[in-house]
PyMOL Python script that loads the backbone (N, CA, C, O; Angstrom):
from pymol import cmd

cmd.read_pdbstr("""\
ATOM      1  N   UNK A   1     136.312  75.309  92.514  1.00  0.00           N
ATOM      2  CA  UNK A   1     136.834  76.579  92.047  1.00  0.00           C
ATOM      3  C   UNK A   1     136.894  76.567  90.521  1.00  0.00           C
ATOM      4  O   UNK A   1     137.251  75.594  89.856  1.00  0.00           O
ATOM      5  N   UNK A   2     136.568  77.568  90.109  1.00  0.00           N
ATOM      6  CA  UNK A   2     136.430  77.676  88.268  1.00  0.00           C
ATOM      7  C   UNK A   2     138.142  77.752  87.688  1.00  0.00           C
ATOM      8  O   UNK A   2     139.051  78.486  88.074  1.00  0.00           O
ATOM      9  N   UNK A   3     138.137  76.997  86.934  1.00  0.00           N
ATOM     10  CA  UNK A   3     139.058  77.163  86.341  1.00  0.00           C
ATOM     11  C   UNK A   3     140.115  78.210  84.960  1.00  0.00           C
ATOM     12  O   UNK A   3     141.247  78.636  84.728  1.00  0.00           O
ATOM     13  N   UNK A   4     138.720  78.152  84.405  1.00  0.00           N
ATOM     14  CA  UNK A   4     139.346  78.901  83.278  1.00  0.00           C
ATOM     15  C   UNK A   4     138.790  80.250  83.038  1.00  0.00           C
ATOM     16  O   UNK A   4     137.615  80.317  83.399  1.00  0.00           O
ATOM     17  N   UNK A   5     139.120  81.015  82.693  1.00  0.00           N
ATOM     18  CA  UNK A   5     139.039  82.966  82.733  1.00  0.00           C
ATOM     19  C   UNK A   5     137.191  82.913  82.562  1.00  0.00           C
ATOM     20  O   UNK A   5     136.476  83.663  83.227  1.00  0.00           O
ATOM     21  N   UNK A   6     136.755  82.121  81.783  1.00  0.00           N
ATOM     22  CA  UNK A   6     135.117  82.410  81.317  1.00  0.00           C
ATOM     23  C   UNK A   6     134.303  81.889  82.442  1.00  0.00           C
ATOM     24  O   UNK A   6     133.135  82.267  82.535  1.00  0.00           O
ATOM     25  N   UNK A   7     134.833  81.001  83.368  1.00  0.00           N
ATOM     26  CA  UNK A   7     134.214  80.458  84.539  1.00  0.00           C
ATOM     27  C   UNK A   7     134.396  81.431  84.966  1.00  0.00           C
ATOM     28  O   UNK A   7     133.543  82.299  84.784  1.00  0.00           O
ATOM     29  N   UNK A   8     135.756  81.775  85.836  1.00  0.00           N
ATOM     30  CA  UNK A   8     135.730  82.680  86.719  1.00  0.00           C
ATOM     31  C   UNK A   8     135.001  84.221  86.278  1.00  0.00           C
ATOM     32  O   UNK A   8     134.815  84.864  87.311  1.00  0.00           O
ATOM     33  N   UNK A   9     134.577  84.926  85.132  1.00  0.00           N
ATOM     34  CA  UNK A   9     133.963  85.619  85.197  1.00  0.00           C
ATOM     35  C   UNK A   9     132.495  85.467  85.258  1.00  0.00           C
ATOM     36  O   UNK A   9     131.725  86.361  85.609  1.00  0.00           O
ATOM     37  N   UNK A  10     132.096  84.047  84.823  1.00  0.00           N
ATOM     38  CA  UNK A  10     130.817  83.817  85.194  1.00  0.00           C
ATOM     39  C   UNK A  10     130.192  83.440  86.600  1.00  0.00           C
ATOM     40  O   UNK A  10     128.993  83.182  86.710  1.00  0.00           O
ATOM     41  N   UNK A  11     131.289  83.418  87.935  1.00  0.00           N
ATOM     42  CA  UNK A  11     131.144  83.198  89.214  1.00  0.00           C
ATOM     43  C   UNK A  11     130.913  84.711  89.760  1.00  0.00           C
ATOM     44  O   UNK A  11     129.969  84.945  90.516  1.00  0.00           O
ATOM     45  N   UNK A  12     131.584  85.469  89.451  1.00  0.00           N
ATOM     46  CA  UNK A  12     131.618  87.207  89.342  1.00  0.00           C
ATOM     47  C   UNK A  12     130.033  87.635  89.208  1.00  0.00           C
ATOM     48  O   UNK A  12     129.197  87.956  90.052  1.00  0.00           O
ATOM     49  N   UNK A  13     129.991  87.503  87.827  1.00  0.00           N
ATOM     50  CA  UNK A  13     128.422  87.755  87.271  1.00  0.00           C
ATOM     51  C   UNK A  13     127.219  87.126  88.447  1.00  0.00           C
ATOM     52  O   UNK A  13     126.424  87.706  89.186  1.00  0.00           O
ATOM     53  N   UNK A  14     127.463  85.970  88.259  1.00  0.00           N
ATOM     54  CA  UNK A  14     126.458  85.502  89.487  1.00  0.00           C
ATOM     55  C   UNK A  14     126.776  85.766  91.017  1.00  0.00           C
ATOM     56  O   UNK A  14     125.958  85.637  91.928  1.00  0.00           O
ATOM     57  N   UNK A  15     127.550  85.994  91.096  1.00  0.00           N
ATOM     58  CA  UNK A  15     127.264  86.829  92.426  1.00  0.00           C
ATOM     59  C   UNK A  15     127.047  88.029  92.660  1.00  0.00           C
ATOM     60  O   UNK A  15     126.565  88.407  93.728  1.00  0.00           O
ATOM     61  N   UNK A  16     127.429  88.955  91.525  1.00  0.00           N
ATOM     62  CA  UNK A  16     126.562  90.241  91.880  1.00  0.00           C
ATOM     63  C   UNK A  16     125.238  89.805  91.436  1.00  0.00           C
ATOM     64  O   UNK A  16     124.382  90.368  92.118  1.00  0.00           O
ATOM     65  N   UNK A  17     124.787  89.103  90.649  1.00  0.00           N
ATOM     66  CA  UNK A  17     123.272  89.392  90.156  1.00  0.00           C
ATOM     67  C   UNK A  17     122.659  88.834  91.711  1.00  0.00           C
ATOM     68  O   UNK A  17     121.789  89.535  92.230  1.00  0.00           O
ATOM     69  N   UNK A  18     123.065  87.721  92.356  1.00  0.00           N
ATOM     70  CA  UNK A  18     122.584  87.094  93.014  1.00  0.00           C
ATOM     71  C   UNK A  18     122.542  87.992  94.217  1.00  0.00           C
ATOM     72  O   UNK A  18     121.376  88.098  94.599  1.00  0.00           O
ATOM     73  N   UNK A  19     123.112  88.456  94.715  1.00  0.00           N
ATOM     74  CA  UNK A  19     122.940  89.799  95.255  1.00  0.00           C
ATOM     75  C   UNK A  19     121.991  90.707  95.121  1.00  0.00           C
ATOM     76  O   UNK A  19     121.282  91.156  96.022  1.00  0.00           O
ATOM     77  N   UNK A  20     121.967  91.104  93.485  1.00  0.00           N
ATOM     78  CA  UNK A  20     121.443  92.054  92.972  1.00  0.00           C
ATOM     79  C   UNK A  20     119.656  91.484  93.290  1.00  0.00           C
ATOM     80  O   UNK A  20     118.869  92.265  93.825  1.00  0.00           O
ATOM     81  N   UNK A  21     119.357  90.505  93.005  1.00  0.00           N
ATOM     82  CA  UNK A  21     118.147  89.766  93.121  1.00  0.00           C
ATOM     83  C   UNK A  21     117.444  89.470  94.617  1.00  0.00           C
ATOM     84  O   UNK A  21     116.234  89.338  94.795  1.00  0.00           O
ATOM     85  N   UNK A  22     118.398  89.401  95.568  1.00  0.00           N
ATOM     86  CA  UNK A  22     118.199  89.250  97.180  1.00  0.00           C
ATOM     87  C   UNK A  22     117.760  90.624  97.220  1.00  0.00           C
ATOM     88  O   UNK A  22     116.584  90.768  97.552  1.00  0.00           O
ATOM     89  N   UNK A  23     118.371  91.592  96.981  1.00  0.00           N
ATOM     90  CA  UNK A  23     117.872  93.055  97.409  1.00  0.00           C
ATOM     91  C   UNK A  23     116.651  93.483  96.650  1.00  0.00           C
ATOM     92  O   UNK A  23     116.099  94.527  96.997  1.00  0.00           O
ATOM     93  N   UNK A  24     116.298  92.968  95.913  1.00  0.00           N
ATOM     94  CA  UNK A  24     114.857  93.257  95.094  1.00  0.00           C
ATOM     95  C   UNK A  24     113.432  92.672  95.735  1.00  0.00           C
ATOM     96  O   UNK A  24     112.368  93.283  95.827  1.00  0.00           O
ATOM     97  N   UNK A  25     113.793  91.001  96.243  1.00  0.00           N
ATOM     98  CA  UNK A  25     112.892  90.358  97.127  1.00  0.00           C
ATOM     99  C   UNK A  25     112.568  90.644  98.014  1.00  0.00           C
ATOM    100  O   UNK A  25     111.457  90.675  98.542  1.00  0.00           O
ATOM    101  N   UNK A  26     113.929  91.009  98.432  1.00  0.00           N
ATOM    102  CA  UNK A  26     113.991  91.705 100.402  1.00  0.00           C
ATOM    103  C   UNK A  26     113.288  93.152 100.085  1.00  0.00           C
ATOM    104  O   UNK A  26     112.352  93.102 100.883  1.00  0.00           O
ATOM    105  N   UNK A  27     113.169  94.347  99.444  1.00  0.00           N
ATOM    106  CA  UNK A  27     112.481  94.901  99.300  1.00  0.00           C
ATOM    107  C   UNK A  27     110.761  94.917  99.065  1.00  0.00           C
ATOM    108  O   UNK A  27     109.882  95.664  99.494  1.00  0.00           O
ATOM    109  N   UNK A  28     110.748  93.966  98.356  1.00  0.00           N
ATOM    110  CA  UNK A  28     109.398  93.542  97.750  1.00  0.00           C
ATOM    111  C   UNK A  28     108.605  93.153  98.916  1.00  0.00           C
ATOM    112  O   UNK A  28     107.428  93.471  99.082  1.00  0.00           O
ATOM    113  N   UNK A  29     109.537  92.225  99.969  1.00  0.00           N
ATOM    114  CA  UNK A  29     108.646  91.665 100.990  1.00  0.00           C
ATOM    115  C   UNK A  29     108.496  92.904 102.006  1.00  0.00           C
ATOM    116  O   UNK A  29     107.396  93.397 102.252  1.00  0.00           O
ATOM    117  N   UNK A  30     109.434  93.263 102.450  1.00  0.00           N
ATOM    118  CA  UNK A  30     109.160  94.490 103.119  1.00  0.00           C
ATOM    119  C   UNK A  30     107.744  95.360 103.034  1.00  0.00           C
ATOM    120  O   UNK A  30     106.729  95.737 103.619  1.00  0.00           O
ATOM    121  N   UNK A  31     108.473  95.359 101.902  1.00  0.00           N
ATOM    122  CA  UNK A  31     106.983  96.709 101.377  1.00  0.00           C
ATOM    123  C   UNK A  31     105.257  95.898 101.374  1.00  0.00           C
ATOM    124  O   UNK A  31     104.140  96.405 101.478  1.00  0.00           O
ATOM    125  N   UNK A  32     105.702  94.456 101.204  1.00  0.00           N
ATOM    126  CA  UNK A  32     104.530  93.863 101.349  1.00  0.00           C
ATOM    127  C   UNK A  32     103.776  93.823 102.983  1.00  0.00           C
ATOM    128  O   UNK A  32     102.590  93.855 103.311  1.00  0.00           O
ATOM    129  N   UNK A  33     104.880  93.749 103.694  1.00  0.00           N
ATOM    130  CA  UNK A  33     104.528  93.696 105.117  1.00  0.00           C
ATOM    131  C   UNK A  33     104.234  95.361 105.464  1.00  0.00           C
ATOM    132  O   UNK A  33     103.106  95.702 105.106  1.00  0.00           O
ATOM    133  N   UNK A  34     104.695  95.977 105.823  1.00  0.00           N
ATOM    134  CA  UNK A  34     104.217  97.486 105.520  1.00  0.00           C
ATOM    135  C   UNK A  34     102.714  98.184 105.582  1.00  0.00           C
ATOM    136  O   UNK A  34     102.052  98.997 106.228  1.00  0.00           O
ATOM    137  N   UNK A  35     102.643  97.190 104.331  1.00  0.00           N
ATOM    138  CA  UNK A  35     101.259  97.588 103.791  1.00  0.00           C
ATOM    139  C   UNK A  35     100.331  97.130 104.200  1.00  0.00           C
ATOM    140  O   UNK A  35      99.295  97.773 104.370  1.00  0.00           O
ATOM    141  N   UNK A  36     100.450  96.060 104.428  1.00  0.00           N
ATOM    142  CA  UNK A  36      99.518  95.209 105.613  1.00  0.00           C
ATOM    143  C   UNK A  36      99.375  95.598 106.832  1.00  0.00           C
ATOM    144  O   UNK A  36      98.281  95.685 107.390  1.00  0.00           O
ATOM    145  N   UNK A  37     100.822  95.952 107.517  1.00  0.00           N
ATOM    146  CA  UNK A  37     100.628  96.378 108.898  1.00  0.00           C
ATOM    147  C   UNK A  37     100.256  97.943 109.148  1.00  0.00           C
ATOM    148  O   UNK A  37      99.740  98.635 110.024  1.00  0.00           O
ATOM    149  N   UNK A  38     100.888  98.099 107.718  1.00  0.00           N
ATOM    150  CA  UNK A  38      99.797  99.900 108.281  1.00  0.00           C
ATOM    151  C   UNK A  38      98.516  99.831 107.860  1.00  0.00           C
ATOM    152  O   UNK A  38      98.080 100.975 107.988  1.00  0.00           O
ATOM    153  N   UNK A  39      97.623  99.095 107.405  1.00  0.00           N
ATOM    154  CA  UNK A  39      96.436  98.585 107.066  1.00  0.00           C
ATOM    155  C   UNK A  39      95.503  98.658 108.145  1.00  0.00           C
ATOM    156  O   UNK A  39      94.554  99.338 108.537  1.00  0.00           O
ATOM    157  N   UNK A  40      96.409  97.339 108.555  1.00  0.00           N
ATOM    158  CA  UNK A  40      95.785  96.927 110.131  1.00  0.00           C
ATOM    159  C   UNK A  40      95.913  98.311 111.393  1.00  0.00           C
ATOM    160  O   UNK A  40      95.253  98.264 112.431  1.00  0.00           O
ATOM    161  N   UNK A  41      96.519  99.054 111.186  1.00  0.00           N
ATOM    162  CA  UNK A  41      96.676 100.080 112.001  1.00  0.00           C
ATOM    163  C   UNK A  41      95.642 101.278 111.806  1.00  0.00           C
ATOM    164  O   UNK A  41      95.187 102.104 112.597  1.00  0.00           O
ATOM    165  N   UNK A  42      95.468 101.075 110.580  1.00  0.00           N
ATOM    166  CA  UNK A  42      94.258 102.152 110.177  1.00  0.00           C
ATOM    167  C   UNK A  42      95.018 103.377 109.472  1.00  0.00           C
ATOM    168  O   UNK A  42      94.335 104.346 109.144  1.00  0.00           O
ATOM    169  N   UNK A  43      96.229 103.382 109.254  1.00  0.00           N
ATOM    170  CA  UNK A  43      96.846 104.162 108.852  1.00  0.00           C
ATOM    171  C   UNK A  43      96.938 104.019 107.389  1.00  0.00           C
ATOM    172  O   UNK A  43      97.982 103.738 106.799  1.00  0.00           O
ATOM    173  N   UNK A  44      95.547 104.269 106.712  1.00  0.00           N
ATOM    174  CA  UNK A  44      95.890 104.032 105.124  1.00  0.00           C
ATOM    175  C   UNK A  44      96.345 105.298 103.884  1.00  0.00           C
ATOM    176  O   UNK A  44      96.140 105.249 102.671  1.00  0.00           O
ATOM    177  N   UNK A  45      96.791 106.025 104.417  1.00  0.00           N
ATOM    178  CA  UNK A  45      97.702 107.065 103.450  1.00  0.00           C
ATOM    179  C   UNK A  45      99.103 106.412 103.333  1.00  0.00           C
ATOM    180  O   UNK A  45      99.850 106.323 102.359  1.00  0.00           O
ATOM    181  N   UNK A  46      99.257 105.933 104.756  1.00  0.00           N
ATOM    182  CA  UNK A  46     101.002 105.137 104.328  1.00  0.00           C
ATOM    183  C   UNK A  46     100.692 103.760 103.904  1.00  0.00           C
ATOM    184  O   UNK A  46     101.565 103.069 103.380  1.00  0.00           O
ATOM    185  N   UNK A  47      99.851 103.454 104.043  1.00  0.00           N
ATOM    186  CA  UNK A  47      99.348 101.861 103.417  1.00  0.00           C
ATOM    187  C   UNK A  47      99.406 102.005 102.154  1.00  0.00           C
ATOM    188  O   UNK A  47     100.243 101.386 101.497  1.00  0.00           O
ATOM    189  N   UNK A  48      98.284 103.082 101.437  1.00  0.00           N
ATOM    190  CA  UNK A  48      98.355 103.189 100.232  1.00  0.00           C
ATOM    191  C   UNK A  48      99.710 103.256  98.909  1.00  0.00           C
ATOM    192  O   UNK A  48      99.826 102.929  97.727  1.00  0.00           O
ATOM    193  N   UNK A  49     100.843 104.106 100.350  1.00  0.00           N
ATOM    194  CA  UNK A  49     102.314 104.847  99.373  1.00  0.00           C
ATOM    195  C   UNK A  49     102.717 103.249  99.366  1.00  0.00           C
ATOM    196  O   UNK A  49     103.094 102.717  98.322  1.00  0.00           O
ATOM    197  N   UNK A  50     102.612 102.520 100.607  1.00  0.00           N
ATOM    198  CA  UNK A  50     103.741 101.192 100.387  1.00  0.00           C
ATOM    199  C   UNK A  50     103.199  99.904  99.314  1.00  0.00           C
ATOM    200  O   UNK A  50     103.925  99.117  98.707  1.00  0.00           O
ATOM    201  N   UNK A  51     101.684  99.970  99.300  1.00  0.00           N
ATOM    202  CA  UNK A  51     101.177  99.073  98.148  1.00  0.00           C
ATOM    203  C   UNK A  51     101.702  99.328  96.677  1.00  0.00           C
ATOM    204  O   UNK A  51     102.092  98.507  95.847  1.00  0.00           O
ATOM    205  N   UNK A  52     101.587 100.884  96.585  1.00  0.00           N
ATOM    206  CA  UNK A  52     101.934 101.040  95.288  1.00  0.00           C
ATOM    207  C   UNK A  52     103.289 101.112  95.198  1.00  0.00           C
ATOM    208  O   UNK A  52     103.810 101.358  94.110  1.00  0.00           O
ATOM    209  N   UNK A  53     103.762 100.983  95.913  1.00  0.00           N
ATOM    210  CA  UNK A  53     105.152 100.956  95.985  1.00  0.00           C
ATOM    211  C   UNK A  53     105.917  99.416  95.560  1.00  0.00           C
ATOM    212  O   UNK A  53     106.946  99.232  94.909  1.00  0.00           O
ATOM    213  N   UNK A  54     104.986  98.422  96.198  1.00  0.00           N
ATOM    214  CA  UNK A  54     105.109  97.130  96.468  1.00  0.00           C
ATOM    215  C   UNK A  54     104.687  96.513  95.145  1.00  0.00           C
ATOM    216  O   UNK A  54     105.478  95.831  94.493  1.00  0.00           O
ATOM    217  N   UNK A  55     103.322  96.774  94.712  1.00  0.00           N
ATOM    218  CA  UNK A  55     102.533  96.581  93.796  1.00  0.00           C
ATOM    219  C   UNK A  55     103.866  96.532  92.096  1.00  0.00           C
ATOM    220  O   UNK A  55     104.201  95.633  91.324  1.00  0.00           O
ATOM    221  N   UNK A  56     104.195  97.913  92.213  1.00  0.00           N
ATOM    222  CA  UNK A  56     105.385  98.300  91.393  1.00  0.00           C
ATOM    223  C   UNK A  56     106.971  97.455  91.461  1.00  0.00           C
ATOM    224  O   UNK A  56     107.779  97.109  90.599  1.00  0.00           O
ATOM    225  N   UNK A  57     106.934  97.388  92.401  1.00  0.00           N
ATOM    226  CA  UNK A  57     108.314  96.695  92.392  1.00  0.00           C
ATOM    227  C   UNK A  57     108.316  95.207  91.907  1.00  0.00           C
ATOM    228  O   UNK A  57     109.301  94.739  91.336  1.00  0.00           O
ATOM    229  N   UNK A  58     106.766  94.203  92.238  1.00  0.00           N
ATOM    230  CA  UNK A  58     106.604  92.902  92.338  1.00  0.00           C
ATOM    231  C   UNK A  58     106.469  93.412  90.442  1.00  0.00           C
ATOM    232  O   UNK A  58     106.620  92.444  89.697  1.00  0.00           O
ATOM    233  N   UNK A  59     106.311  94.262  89.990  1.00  0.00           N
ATOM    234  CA  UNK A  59     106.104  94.401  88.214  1.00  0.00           C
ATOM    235  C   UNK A  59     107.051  93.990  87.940  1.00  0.00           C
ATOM    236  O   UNK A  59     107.261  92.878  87.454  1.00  0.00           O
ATOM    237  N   UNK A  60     107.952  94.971  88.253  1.00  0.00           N
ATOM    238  CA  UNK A  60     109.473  95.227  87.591  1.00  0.00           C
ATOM    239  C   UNK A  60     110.367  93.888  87.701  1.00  0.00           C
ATOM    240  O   UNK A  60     111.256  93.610  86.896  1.00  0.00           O
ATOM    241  N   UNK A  61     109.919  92.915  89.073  1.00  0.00           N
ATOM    242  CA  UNK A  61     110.661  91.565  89.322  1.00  0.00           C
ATOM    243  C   UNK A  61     110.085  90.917  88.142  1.00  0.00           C
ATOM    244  O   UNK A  61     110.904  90.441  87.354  1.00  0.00           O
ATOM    245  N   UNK A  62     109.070  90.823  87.912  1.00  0.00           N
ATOM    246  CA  UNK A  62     108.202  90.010  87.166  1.00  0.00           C
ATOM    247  C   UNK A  62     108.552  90.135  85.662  1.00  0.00           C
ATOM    248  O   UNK A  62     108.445  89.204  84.864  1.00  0.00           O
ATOM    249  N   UNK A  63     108.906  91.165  85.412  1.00  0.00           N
ATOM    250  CA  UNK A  63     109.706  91.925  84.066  1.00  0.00           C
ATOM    251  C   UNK A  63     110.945  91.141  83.940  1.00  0.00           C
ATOM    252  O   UNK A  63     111.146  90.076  83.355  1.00  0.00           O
ATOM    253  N   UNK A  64     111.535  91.712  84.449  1.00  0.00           N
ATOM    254  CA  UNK A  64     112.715  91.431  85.016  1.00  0.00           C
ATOM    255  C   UNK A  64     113.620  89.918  85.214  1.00  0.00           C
ATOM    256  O   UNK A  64     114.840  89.764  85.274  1.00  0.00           O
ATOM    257  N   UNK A  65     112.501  88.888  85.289  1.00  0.00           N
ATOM    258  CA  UNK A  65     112.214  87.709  85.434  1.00  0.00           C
ATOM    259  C   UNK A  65     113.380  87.437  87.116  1.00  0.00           C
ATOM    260  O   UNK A  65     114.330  86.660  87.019  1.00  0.00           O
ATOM    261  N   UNK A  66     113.157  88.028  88.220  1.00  0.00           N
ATOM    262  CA  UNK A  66     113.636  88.046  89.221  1.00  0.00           C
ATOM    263  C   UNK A  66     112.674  87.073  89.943  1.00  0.00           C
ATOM    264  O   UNK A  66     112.956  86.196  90.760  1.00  0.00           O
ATOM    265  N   UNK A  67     111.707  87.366  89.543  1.00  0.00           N
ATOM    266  CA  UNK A  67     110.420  86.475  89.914  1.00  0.00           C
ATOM    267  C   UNK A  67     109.579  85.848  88.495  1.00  0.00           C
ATOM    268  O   UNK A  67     109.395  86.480  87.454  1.00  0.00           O
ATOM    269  N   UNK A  68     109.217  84.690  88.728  1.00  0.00           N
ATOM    270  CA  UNK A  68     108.562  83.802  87.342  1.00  0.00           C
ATOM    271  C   UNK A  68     107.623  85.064  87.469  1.00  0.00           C
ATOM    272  O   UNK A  68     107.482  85.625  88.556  1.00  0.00           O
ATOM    273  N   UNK A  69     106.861  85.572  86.101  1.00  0.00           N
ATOM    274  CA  UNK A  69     105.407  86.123  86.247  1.00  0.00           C
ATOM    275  C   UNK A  69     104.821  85.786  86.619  1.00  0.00           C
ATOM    276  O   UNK A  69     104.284  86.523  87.447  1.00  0.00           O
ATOM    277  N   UNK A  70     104.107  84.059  86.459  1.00  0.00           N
ATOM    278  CA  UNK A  70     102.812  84.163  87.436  1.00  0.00           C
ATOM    279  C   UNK A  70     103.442  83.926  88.971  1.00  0.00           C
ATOM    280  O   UNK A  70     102.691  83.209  89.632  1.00  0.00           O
ATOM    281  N   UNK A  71     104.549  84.322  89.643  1.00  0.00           N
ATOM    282  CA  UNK A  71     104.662  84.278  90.911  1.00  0.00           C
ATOM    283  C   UNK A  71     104.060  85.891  90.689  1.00  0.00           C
ATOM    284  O   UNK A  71     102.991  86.342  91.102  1.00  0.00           O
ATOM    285  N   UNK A  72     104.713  86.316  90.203  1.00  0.00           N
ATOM    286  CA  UNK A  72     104.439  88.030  90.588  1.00  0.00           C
ATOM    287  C   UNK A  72     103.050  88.242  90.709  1.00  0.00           C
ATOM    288  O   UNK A  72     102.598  89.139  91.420  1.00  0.00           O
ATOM    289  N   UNK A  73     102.363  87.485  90.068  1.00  0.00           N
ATOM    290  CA  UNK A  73     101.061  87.913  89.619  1.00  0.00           C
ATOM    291  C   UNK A  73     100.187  87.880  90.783  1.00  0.00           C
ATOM    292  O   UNK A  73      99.446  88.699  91.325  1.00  0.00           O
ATOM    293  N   UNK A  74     100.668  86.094  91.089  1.00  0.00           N
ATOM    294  CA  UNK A  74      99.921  85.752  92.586  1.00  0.00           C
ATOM    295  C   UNK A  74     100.434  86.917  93.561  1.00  0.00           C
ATOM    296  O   UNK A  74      99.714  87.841  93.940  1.00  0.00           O
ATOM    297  N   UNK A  75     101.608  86.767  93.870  1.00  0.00           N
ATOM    298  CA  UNK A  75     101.975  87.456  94.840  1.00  0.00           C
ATOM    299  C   UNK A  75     100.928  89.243  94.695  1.00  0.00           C
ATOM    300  O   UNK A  75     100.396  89.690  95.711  1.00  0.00           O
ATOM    301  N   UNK A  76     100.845  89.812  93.673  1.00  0.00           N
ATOM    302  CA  UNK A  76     100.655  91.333  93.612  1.00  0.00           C
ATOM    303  C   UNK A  76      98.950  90.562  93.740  1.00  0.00           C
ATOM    304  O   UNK A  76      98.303  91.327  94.456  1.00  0.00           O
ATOM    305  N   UNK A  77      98.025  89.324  93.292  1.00  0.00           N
ATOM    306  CA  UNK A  77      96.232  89.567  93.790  1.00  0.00           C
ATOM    307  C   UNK A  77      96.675  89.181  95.110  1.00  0.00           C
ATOM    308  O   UNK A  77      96.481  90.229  95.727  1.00  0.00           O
ATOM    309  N   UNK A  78      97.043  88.535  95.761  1.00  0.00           N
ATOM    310  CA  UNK A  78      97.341  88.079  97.095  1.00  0.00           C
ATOM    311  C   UNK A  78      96.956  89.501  97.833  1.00  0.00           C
ATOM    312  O   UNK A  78      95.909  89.959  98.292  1.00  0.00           O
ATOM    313  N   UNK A  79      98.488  90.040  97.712  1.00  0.00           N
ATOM    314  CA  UNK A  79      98.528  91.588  98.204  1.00  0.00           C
ATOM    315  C   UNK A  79      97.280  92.452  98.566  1.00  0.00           C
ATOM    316  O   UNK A  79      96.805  92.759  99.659  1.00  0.00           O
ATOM    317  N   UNK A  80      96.764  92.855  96.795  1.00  0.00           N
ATOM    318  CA  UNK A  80      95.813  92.934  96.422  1.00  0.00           C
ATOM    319  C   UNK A  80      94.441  92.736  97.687  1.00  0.00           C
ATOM    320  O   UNK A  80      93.986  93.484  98.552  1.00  0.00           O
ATOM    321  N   UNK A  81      94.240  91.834  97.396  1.00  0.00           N
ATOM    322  CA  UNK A  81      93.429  90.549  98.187  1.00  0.00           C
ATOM    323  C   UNK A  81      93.104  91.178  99.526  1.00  0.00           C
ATOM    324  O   UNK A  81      91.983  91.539  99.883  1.00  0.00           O
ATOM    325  N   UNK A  82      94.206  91.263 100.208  1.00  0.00           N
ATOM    326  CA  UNK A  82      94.692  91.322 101.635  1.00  0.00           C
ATOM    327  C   UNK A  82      94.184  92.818 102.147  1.00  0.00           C
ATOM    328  O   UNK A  82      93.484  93.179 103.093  1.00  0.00           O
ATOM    329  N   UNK A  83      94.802  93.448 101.177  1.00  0.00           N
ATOM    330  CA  UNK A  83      95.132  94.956 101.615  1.00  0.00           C
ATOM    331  C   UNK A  83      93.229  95.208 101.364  1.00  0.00           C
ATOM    332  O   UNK A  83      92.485  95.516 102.295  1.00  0.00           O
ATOM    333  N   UNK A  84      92.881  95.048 100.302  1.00  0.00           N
ATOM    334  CA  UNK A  84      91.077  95.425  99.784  1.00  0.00           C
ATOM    335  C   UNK A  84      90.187  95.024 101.047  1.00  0.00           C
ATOM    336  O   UNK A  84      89.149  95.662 101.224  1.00  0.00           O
ATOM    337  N   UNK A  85      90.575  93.877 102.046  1.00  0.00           N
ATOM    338  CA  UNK A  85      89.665  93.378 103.083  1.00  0.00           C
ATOM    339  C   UNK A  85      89.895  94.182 104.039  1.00  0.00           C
ATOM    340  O   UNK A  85      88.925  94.594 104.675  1.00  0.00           O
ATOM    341  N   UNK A  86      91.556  94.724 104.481  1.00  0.00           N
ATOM    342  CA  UNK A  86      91.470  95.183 105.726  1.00  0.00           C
ATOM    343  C   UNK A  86      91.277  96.478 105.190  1.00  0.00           C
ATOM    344  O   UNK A  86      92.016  97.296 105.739  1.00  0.00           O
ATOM    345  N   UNK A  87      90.753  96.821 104.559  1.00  0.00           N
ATOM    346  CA  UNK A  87      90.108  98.670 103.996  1.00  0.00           C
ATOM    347  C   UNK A  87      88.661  98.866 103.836  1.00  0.00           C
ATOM    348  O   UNK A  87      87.952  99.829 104.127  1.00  0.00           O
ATOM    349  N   UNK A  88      88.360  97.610 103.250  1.00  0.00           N
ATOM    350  CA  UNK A  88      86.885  97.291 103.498  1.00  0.00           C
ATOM    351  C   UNK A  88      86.506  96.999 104.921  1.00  0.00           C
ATOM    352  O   UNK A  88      85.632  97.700 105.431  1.00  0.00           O
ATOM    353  N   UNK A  89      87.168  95.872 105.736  1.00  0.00           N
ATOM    354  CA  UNK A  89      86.588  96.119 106.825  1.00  0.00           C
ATOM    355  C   UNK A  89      86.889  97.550 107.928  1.00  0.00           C
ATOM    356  O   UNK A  89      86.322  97.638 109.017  1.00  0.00           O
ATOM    357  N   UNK A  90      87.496  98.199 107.608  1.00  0.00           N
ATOM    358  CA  UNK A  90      88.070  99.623 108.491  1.00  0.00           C
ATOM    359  C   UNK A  90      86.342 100.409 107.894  1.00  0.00           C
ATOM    360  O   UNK A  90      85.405 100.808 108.586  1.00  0.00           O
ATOM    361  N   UNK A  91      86.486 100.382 106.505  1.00  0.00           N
ATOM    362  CA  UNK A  91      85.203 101.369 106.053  1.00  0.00           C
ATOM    363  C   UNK A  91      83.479 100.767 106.282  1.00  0.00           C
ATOM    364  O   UNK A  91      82.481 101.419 105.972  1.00  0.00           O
ATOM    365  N   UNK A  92      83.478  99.407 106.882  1.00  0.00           N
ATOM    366  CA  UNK A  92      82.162  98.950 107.023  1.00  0.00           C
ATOM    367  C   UNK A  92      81.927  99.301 109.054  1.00  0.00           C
ATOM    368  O   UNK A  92      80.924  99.748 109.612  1.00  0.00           O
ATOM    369  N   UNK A  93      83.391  98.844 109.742  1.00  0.00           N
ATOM    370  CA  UNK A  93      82.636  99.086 110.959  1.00  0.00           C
ATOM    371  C   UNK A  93      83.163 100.935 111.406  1.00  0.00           C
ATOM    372  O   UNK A  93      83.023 101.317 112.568  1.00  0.00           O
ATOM    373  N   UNK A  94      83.752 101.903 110.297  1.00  0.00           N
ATOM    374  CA  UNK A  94      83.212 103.224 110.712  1.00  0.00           C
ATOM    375  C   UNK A  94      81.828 103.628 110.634  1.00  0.00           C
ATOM    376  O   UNK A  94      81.491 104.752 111.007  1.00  0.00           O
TER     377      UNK A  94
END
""", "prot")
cmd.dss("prot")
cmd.show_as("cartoon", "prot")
cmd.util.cbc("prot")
cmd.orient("prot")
């Protein structure tokens, strides 16, 4: 347990941020899965809203330093990566 007034407000601080940072990831992944699975569904108008959606948010972590940059980076060609094959393959066997 912190003892003195500057601890205990620095236990404060880190737990909202730490908070604040869980809800940014947990979003990020979401939207990453999303996009993939409406991919795979063939449903790419909502694929498209959740990439850029996803795409954007993995920025702002990366800004933000919620995420190191080059995690963000990998993580957003990964994405990237993923989402470009299952759109390419939807548009080669129509």
């Amino acid at each position: 347990m912190p003892n003195t007034e500057s601890a205990k407000k620095r236990l404060r601080q880190n737990e909202k941020r730490r908070l604040r940072n869980r809800i940014a990831k947990k979003i990020i992944k979401t939207y990453s899965k999303r996009t993939l699975k409406a991919a795979s569904e063939g449903n790419f108008e909502a694929a498209e809203a959740d990439f850029r959606f996803a795409i954007a948010k993995i920025d702002r972590a990366g800004v933000r330093r919620i995420l190191h940059p080059n995690t963000a980076a990998r993580r957003k060609s990964r994405l990237t990566r993923e989402y470009d094959a299952l759109k390419n393959a939807a548009a080669s066997s129509s």
